[in-house]
C-alpha positions as a Python dict, from the first residue, in 0.01 Angstrom:
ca = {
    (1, 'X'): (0, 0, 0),
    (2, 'X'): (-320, -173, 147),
    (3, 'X'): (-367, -561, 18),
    (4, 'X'): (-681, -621, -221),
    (5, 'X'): (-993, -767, -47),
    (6, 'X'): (-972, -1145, -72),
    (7, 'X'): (-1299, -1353, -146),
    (8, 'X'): (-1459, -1437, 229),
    (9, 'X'): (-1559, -1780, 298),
    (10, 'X'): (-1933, -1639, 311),
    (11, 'X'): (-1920, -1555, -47),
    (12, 'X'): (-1763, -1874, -162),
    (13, 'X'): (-2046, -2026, 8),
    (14, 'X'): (-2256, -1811, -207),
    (15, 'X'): (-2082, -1845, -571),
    (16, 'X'): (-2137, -2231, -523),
    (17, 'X'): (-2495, -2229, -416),
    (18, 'X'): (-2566, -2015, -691),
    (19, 'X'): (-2401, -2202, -967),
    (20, 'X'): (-2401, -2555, -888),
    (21, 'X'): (-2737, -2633, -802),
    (22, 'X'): (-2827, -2470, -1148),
    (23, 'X'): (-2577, -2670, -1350),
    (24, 'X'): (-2675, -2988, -1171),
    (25, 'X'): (-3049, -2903, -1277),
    (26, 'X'): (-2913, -2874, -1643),
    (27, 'X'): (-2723, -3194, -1623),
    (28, 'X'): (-3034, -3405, -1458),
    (29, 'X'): (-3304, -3216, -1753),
    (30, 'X'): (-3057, -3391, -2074),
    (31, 'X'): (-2971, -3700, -1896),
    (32, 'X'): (-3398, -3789, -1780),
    (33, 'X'): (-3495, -3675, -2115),
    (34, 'X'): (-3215, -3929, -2348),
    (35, 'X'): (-3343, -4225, -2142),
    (36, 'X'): (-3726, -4168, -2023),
    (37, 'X'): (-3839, -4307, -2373),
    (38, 'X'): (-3617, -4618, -2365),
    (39, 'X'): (-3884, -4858, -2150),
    (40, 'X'): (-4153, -4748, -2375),
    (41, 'X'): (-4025, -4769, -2743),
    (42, 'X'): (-4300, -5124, -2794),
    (43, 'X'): (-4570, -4917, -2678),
    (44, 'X'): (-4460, -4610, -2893),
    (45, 'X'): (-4449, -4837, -3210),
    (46, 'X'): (-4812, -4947, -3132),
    (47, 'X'): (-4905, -4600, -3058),
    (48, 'X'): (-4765, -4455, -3381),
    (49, 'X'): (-4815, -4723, -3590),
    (50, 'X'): (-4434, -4773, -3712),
    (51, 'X'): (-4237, -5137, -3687),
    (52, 'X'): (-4015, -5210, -3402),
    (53, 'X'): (-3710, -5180, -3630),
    (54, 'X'): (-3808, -4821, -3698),
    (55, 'X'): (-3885, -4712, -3372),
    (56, 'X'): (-3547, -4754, -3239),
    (57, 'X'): (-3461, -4434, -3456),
    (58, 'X'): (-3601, -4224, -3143),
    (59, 'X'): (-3284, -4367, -2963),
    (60, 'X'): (-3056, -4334, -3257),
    (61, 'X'): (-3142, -3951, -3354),
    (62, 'X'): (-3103, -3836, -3007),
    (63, 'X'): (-2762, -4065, -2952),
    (64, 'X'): (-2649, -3907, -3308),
    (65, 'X'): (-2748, -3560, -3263),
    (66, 'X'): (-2607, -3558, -2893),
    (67, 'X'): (-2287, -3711, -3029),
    (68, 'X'): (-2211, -3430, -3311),
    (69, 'X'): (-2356, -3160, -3066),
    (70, 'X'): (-2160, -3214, -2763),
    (71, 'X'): (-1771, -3131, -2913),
    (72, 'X'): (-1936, -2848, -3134),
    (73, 'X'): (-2063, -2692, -2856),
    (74, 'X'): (-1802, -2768, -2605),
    (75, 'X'): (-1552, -2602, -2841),
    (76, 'X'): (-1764, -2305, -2918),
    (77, 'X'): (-1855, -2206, -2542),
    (78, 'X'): (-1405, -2194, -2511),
    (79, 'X'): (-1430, -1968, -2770),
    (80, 'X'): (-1713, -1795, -2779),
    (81, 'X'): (-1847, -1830, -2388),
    (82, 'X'): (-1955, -2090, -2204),
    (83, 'X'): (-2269, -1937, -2062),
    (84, 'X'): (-2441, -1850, -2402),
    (85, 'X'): (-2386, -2231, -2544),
    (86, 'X'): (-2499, -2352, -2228),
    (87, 'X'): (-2855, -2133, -2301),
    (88, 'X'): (-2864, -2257, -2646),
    (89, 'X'): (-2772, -2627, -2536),
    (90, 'X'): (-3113, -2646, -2272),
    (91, 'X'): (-3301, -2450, -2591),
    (92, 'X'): (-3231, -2722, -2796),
    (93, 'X'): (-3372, -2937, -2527),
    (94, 'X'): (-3647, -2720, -2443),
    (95, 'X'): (-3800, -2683, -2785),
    (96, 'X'): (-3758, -3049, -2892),
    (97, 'X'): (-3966, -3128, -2596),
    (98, 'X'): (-4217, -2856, -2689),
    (99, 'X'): (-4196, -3032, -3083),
    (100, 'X'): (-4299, -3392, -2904),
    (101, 'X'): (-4608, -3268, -2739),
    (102, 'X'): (-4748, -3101, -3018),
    (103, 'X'): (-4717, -3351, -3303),
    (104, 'X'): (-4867, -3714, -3327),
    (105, 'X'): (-4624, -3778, -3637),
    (106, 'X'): (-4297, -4046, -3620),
    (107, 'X'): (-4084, -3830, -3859),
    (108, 'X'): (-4168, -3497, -3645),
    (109, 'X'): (-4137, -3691, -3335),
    (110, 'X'): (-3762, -3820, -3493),
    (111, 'X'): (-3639, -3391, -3562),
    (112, 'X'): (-3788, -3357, -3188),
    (113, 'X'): (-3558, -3615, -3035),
    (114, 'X'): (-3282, -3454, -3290),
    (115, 'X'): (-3322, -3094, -3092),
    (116, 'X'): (-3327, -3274, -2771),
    (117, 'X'): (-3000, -3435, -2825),
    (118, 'X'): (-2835, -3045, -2780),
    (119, 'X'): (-2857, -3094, -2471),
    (120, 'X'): (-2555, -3296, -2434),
    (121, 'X'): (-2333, -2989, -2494),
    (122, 'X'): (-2411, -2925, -2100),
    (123, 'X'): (-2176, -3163, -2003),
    (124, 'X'): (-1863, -3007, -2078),
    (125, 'X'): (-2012, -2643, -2084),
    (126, 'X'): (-2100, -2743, -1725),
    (127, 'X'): (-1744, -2868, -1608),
    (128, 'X'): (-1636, -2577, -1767),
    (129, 'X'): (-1835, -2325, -1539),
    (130, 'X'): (-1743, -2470, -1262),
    (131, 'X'): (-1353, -2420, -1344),
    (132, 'X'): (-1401, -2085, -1396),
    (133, 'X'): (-1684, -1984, -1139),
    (134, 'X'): (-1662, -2215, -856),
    (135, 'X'): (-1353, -2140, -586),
    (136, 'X'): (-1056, -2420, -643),
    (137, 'X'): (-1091, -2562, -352),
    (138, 'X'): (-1476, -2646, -438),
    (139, 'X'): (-1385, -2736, -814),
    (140, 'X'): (-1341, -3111, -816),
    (141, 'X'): (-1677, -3138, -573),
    (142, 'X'): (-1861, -2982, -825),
    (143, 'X'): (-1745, -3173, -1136),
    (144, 'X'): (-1816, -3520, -952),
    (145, 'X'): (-2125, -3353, -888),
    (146, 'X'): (-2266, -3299, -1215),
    (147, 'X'): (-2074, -3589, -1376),
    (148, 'X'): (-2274, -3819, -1146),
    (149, 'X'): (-2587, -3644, -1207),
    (150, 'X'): (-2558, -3820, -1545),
    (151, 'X'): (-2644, -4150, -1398),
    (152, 'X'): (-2813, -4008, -1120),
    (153, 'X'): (-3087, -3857, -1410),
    (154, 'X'): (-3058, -4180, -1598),
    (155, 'X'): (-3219, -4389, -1326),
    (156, 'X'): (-3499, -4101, -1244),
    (157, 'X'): (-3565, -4074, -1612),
    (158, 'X'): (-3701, -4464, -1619),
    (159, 'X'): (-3908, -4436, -1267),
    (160, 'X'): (-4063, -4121, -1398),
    (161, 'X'): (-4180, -4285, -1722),
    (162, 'X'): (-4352, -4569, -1547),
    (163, 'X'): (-4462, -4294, -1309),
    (164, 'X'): (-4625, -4104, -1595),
    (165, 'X'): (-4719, -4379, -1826),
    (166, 'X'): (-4941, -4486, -1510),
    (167, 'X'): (-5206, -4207, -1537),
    (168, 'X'): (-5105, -3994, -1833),
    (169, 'X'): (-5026, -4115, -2231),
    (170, 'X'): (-4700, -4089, -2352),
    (171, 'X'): (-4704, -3699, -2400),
    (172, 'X'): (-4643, -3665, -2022),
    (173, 'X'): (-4276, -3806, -2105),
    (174, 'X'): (-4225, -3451, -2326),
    (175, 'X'): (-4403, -3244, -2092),
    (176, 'X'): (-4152, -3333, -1821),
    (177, 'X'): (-3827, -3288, -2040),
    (178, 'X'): (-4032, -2945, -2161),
    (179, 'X'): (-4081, -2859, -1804),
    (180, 'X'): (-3692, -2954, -1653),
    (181, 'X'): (-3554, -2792, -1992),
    (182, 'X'): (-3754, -2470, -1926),
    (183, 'X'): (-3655, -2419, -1533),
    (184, 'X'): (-3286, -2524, -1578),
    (185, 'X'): (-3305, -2238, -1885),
    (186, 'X'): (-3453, -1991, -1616),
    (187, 'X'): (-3166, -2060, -1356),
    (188, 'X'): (-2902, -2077, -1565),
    (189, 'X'): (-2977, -1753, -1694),
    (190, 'X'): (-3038, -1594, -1348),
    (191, 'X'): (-2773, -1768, -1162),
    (192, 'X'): (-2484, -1839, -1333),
    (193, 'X'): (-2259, -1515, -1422),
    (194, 'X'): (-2141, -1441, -1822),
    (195, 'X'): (-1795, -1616, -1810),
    (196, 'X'): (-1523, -1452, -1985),
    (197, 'X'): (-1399, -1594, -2299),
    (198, 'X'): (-1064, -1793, -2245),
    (199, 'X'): (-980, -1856, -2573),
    (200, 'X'): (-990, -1519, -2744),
    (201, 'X'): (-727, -1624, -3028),
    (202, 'X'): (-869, -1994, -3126),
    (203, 'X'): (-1116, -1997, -3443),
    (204, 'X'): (-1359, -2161, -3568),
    (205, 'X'): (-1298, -2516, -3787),
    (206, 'X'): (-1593, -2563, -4041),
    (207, 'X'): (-1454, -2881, -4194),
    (208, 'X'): (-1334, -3014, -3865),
    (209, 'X'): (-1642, -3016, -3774),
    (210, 'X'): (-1828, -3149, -4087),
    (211, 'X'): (-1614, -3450, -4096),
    (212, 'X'): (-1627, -3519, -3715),
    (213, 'X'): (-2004, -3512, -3789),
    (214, 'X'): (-1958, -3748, -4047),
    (215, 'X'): (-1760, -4026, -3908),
    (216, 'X'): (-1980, -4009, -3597),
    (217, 'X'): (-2326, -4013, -3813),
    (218, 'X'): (-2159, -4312, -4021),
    (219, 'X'): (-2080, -4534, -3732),
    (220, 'X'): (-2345, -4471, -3479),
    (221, 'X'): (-2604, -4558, -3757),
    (222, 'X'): (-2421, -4868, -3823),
    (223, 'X'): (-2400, -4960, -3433),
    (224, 'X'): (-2794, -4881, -3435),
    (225, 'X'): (-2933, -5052, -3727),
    (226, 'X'): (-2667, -5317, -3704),
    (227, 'X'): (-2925, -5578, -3554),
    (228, 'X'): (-3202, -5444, -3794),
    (229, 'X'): (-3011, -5417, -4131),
    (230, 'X'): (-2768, -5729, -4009),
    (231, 'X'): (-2424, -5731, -3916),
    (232, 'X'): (-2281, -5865, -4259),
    (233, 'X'): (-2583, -5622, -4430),
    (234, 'X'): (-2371, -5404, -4713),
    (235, 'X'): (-2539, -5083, -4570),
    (236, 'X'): (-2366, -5237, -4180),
    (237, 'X'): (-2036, -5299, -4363),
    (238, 'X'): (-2060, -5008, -4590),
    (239, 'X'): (-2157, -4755, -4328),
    (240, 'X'): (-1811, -4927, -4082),
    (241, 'X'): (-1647, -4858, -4400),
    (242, 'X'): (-1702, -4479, -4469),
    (243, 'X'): (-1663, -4401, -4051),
    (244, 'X'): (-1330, -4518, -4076),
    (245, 'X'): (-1229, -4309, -4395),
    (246, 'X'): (-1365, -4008, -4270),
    (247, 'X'): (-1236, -4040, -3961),
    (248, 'X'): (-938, -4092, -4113),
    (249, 'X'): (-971, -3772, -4318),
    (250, 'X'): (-1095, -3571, -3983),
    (251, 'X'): (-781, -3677, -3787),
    (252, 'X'): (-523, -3534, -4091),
    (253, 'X'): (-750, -3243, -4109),
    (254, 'X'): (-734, -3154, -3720),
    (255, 'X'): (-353, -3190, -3737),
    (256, 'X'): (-300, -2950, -4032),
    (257, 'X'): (-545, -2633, -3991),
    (258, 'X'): (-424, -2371, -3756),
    (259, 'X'): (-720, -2364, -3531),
    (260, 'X'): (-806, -2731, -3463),
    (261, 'X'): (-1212, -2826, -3336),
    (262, 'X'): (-981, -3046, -3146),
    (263, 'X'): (-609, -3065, -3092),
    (264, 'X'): (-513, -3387, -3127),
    (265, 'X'): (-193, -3354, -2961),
    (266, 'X'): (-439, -3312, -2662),
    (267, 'X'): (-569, -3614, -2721),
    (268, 'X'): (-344, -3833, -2771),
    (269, 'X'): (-216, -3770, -2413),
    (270, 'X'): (-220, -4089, -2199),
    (271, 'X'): (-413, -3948, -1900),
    (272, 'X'): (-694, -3812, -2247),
    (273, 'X'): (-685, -4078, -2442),
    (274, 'X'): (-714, -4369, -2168),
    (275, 'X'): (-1011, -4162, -1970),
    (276, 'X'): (-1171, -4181, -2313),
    (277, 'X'): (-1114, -4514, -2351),
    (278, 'X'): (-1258, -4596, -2002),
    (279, 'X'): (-1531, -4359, -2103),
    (280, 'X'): (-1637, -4577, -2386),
    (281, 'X'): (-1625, -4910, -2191),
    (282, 'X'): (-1854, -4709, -1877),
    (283, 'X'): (-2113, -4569, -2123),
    (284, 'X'): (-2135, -4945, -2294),
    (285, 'X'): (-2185, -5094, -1964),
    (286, 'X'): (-2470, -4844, -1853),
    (287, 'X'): (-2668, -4819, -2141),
    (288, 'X'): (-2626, -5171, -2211),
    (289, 'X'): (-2708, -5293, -1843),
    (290, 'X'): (-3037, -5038, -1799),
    (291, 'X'): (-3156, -5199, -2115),
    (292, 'X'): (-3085, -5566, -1989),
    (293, 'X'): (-3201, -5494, -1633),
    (294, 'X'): (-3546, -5343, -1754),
    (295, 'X'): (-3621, -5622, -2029),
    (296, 'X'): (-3578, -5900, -1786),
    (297, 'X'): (-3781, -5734, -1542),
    (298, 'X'): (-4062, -5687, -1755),
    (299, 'X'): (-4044, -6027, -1862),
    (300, 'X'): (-4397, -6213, -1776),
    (301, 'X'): (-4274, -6496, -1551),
    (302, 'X'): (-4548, -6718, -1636),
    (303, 'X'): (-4457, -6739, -1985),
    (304, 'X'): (-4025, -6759, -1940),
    (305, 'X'): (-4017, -6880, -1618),
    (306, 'X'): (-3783, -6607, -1518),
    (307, 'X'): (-3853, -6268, -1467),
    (308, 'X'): (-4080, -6079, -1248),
    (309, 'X'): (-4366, -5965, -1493),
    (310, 'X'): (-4297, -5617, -1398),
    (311, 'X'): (-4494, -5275, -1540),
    (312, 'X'): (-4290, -4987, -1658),
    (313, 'X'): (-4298, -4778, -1341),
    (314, 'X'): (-4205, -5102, -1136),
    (315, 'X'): (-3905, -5183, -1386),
    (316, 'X'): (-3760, -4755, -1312),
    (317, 'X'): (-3833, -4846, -934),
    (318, 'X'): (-3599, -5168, -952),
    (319, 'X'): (-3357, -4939, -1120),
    (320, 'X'): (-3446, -4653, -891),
    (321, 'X'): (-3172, -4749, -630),
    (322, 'X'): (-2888, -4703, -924),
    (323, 'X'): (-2958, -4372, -926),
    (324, 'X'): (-2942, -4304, -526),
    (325, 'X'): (-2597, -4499, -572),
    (326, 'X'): (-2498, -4225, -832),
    (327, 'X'): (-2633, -3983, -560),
    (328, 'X'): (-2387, -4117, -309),
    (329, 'X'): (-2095, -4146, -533),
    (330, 'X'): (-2046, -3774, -599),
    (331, 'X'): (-1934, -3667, -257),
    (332, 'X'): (-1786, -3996, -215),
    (333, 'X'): (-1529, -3948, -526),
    (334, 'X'): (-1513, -3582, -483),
    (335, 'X'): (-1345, -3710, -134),
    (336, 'X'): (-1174, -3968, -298),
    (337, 'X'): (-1010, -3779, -592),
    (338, 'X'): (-898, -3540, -330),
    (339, 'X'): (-730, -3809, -104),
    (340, 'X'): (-569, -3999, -337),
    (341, 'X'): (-648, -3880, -705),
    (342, 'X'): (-858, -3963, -940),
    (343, 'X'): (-761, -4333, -984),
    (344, 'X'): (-885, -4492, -721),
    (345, 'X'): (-1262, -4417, -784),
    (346, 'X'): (-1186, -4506, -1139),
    (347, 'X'): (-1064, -4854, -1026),
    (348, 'X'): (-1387, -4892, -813),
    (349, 'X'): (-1602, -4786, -1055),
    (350, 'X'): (-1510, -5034, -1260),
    (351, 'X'): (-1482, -5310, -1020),
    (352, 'X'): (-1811, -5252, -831),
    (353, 'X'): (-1974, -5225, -1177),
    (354, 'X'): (-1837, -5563, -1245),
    (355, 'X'): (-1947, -5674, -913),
    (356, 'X'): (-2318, -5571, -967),
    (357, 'X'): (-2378, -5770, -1353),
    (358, 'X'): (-2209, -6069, -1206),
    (359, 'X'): (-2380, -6088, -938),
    (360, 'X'): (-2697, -6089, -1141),
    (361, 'X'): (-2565, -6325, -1358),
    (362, 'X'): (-2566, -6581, -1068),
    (363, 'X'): (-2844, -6446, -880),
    (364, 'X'): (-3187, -6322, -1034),
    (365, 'X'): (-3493, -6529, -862),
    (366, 'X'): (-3570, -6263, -619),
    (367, 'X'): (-3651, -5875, -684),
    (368, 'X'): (-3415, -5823, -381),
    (369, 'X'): (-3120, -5940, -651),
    (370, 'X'): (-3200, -5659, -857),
    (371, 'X'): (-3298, -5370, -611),
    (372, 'X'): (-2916, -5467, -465),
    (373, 'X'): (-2744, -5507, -804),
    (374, 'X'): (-2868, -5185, -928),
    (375, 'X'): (-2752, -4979, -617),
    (376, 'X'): (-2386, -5156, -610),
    (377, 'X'): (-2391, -5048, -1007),
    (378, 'X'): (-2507, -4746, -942),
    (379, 'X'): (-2267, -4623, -741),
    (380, 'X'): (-1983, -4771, -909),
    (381, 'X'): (-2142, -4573, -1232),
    (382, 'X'): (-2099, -4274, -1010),
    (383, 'X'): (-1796, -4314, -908),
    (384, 'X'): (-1661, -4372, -1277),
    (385, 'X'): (-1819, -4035, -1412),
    (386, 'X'): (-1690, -3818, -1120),
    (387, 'X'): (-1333, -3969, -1173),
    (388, 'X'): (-1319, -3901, -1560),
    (389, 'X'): (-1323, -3522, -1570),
    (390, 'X'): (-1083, -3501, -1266),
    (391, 'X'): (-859, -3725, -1529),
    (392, 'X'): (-916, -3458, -1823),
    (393, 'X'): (-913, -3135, -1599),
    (394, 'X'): (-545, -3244, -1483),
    (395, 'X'): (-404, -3301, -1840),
    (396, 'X'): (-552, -2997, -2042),
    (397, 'X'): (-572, -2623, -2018),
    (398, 'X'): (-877, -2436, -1966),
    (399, 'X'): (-921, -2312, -2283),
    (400, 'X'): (-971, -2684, -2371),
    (401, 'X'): (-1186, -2778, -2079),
    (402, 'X'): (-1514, -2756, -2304),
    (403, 'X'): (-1399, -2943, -2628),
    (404, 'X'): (-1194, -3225, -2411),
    (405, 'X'): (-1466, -3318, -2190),
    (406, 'X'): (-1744, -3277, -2479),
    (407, 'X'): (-1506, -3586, -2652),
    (408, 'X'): (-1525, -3767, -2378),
    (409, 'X'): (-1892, -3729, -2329),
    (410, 'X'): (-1915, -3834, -2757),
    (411, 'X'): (-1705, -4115, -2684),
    (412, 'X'): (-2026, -4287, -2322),
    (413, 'X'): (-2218, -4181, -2579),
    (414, 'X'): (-2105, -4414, -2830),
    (415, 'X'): (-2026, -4646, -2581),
    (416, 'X'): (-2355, -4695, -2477),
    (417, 'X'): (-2515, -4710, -2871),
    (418, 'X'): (-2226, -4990, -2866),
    (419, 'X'): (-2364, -5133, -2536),
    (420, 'X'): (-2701, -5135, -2640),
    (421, 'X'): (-2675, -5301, -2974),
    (422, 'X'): (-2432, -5575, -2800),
    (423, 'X'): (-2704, -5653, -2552),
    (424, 'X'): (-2968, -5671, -2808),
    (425, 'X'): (-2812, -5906, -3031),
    (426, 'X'): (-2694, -6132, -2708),
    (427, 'X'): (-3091, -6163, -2655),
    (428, 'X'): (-3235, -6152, -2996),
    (429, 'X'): (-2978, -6461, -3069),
    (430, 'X'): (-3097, -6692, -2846),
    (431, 'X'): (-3475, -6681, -2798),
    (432, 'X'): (-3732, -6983, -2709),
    (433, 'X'): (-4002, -7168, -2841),
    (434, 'X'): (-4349, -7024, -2706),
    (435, 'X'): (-4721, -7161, -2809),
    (436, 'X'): (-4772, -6806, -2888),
    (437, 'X'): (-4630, -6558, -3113),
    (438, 'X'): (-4425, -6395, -2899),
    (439, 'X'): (-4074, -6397, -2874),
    (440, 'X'): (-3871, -6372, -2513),
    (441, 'X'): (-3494, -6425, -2493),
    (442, 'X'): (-3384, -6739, -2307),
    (443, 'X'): (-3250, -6691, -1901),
    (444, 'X'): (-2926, -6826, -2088),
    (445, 'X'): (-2909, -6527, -2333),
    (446, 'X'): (-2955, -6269, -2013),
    (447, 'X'): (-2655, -6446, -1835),
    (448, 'X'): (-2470, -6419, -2128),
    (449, 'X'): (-2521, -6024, -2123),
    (450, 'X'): (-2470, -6024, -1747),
    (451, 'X'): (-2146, -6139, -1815),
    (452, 'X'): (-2069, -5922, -2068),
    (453, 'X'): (-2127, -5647, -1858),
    (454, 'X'): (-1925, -5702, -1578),
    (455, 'X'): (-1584, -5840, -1872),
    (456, 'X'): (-1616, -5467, -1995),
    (457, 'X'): (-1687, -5333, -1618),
    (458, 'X'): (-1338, -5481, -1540),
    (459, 'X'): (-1161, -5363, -1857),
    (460, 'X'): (-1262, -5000, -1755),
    (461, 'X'): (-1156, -5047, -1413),
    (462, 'X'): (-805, -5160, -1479),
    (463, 'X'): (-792, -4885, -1805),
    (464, 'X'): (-685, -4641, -1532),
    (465, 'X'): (-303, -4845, -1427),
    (466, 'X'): (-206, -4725, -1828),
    (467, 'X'): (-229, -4336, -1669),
    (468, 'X'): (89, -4238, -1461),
    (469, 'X'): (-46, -4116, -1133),
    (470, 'X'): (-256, -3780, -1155),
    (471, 'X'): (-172, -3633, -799),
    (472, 'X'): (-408, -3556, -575),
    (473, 'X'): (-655, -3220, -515),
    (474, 'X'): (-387, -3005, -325),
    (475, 'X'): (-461, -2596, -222),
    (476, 'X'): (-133, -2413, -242),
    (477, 'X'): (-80, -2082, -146),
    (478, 'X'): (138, -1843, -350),
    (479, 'X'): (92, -1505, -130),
    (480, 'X'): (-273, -1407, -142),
    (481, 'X'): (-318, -1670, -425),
    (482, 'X'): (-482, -1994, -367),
    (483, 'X'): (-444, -2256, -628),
    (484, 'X'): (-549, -2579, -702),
    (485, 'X'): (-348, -2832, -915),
    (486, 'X'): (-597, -2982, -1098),
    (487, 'X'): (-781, -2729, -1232),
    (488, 'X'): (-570, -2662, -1488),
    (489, 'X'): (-234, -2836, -1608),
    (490, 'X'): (86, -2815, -1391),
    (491, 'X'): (399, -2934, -1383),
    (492, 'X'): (249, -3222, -1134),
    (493, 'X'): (17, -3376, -1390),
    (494, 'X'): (-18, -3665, -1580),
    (495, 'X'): (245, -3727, -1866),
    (496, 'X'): (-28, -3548, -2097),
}
C-alpha cells in the first residue's frame, strides 16, 4: 500500500505566507487603534467640550469592552470556530471606527470606542490559527510574531497620531483604525482557511460570562476613575468591593456548571496562573511607561525645566524606536523559546524592561536618553509577549488555546488600566508652583514613576523561576508524523 502524500516544504512555505502576514495585520489594526487616542485625550476634551476627568472614559470603554470581549470571544471561536470570531472581532473594530468619523458627540464617540474594544478577541483567536494552520515546526515563530505585534502596533499607533494630528483633525485617528480594520477584514477572509471546530462537545456558559463581565466592569472602572472619584471615594471603595464578590461568585460558578467559560482547573496551573501573573505586571509597565514617557516629553522645558517641549508626532517618534525593538524581539524569542524555552526571554523581558525605566530615572537631559530607553524597553516588551503564549500553549490543550490566551490578554489589559492610574496619581501627587494656571508634575514625581516601572519590570522578570521548566520547541518524528511539543500539552510540559 502506497504512503499518503506528505505536505512539501514549498507548501509550508505557502500556508505561512498566507496566514501569518494576515493575522499579524489583525493584531497591528486593534493594538494602533487602543493607543492612537492616548497623546491626544487634552486636545479631545477641548475639542468636544467635556472635562478632563470625563475624557479619560475613551480609554476606559475601550480597556472595559476589550477586557469582557477578549475571553468571550476566545472561548466562542474553540467552540464555535476560530475564523468566524476572528471576522466578527475586526467588525467590531471596523464599525466603531466608522461610528468615530461620523459623529461629533462624546457619548457616541464613548459606544464607538466600546465596538472598537472587540478587537481584542484577535489575540487569542490569532494564536489559535496559527496552532491549527501553521506547520509545528513554524508554530512558536508565529505566536512571538503576533504577540509582539502588540507592542510593535502600540508604538506605531502614537507616531501615527502626531503624524495625523499634523495636517488632518482628529477624525484622521478613526479613519486609520477604519482603514487597518477594513483590509485586515479583507485578508482574513481571503487568506486564512475555515478552521475546524475543536471543541465540538463544550457549551456555551451564559452566567459565566455575565459575572466575568461583571467583576471586570466593577474593577476596571474603579482602577479608571480611581484618581477622578478618589481613592477613599465610596463609589472607589464600593466599586473594589462588588469586583471582589462577584468575582467571588464567577469563580464558584466556573467550578460547578458542566461547561465552564473557563476551567479553572486550567488556570490554576503554575505554568497559567504565573504567565498571567507576569502578564499583569508587563501590561502595567507598558501602558504605564508610554503614558510617562509621552507626558514628560511633551512637557514645555521652559516652564519645568525638564522636558523637551515636544509636539505629539515628536513624542510617537521618541517612542517610535520601542516599537522597532518589539520588531526585533519576535524572531529573537521565537529563537530563543526554541533554544532554551520560553523562560529565558521571559527573564529578559523583564530585566531589560527594568533596565530601560531606570535608566531614565537617572538619565533624562538629552532626547538621546529617551530614543535609547524606549528601544531597550521595547524590545524587552517584545520579548515578554512572545514568551507568554509559548508558556500557555505548553500547559493547555487546543481546545483551550482561545479562552486561555484571551485571559491572559484580560489580565495586560488590566495591567495596564492598573499601570496607568499608578502613574497618574505618582504625577498628579506631586506637582509645582507655576505663575500660571497650569499644572506640570515635578522631575521628582517622574523619577518616582521611573522607578516604579522598572520594581514591577523586575517582579515580572523573576515571576517566571515559580514555573518548573517548560522544555524547549523540539520536532519529533513518529513515522510520517511530525510533532511539536509545545503545541499542545505533553507529558514534557510544565506541572500544569
Amino acid at each position: 500500500m502506497s504512503e499518503a502524500p506528505q505536505p512539501t516544504v514549498a507548501a509550508e512555505k505557502q500556508s505561512s505566507a498566507r496566514v501569518l502576514p494576515a493575522l499579524i495585520l489583525a493584531m497591528l489594526s486593534f493594538s494602533v487603534v487602543q493607543t492612537a487616542v492616548v497623546p491626544i485625550l487634552p486636545s479631545l476634551a477641548k475639542e468636544l467640550n467635556v472635562s478632563g476627568s470625563s475624557i479619560t472614559w475613551l480609554m476606559t470603554a475601550n480597556l472595559l469592552s476589550a477586557a469582557v470581549l477578549t475571553p468571550l470571544l476566545g472561548r466562542f471561536g474553540d467552540l464555535r470556530g476560530r475564523k468566524p470570531m476572528l471576522l466578527i472581532s475586526l467588525a467590531g473594530l471596523a464599525a466603531g471606527s466608522a461610528l468615530a468619523v461620523t459623529t461629533h458627540s462624546f457619548t457616541w464617540l464613548v459606544l464607538a470606542r466600546v465596538l472598537q474594544g472587540a478587537g481584542g478577541g484577535v489575540l487569542p483567536l490569532a494564536i489559535s490559527i496559527v496552532r491549527d494552520e501553521l506547520p509545528k515546526q513554524k508554530v512558536t515563530g508565529g505566536v512571538a510574531a503576533i504577540s509582539a505585534s502588540m507592542g510593535v502596533g502600540s508604538g506605531l499607533g502614537l507616531v501615527a497620531t502626531g503624524l495625523l494630528l499634523e495636517h488632518w483633525s482628529y477624525k484622521s485617528i478613526f479613519w486609520m483604525g477604519l482603514f487597518f480594520g477594513l483590509l485586515a477584514i479583507a485578508l482574513v477572509a481571503v487568506r486564512v482557511p475555515t478552521d475546524p471546530v475543536t471543541d465540538k462537545e463544550g457549551g456555551a456558559d451564559p452566567l459565566g460570562a455575565i459575572t466575568l463581565a461583571g467583576w471586570l466592569s466593577a474593577l476596571l472602572v474603579a482602577v479608571s476613575q480611581g484618581n477622578t472619584w478618589g481613592w477613599t471615594s465610596t463609589r472607589t471603595l464600593g466599586l473594589f468591593a462588588l469586583a471582589a464578590v462577584v468575582a467571588l461568585i464567577w469563580g464558584v460558578i466556573e467550578v460547578k456548571v458542566k461547561h465552564p467559560l473557563v476551567d479553572m482547573t486550567m488556570m490554576s496551573r503554575p505554568a497559567v496562573a504565573f504567565t498571567n501573573l507576569a502578564g499583569l505586571l508587563i501590561g502595567f509597565g507598558m501602558y504605564g511607561s508610554f503614558m510617562v514617557i509621552s507626558n514628560f516629553a511633551q512637557t514645555p522645558e521652559k516652564l519645568a525645566h525638564y522636558g523637551f517641549t515636544a509636539t505629539v508626532l515628536h513624542a510617537g517618534v521618541m517612542l517610535l524606536p520601542s516599537a522597532l525593538g518589539s520588531m526585533v524581539a519576535a524572531p529573537l524569542g521565537a529563537v530563543l523559546i526554541a533554544r532554551r524555552g520560553p523562560r529565558l526571554p521571559l527573564v529578559l523581558g523583564g530585566v531589560l524592561g527594568a533596565v530601560a525605566m531606570a535608566y531614565l530615572a537617572v538619565r533624562h537631559s538629552h532626547e538621546a536618553d529617551i530614543y535609547l530607553s524606549s528601544a531597550i524597553f521595547g524590545l524587552g516588551i517584545g520579548l515578554a509577549f512572545s514568551a507568554m503564549p509559548a508558556y500557555i500553549n505548553g500547559a493547555v490543550p487546543v481546545e483551550q488555546s482561545g479562552i486561555a490566551n484571551g485571559m491572559n490578554a484580560v489580565l495586560r489589559t488590566v495591567g495596564g488600566a492598573i499601570g496607568t492610574a499608578v502613574m497618574a496619581a505618582i504625577l498628579t501627587g506631586d506637582t509645582m508652583k507655576l505663575p500660571i494656571p497650569v499644572t506640570l508634575p515635578t522631575l521628582d514625581a517622574y523619577q518616582h514613576a521611573f522607578w516604579t516601572a522598572a520594581v514591577v519590570c523586575v517582579i515580572a522578570g523573576a515571576v517566571p523561576f515559580l514555573i518548573r521548566t517548560v522544555k524547549p520547541t523540539t520536532t519529533v518524528v513518529h513515522g510520517n508524523e511530525v510533532a511539536d511539543l509545545t503545541s499542545g500539552p505533553r507529558p514534557v510540559k510544565t506541572d500544569a
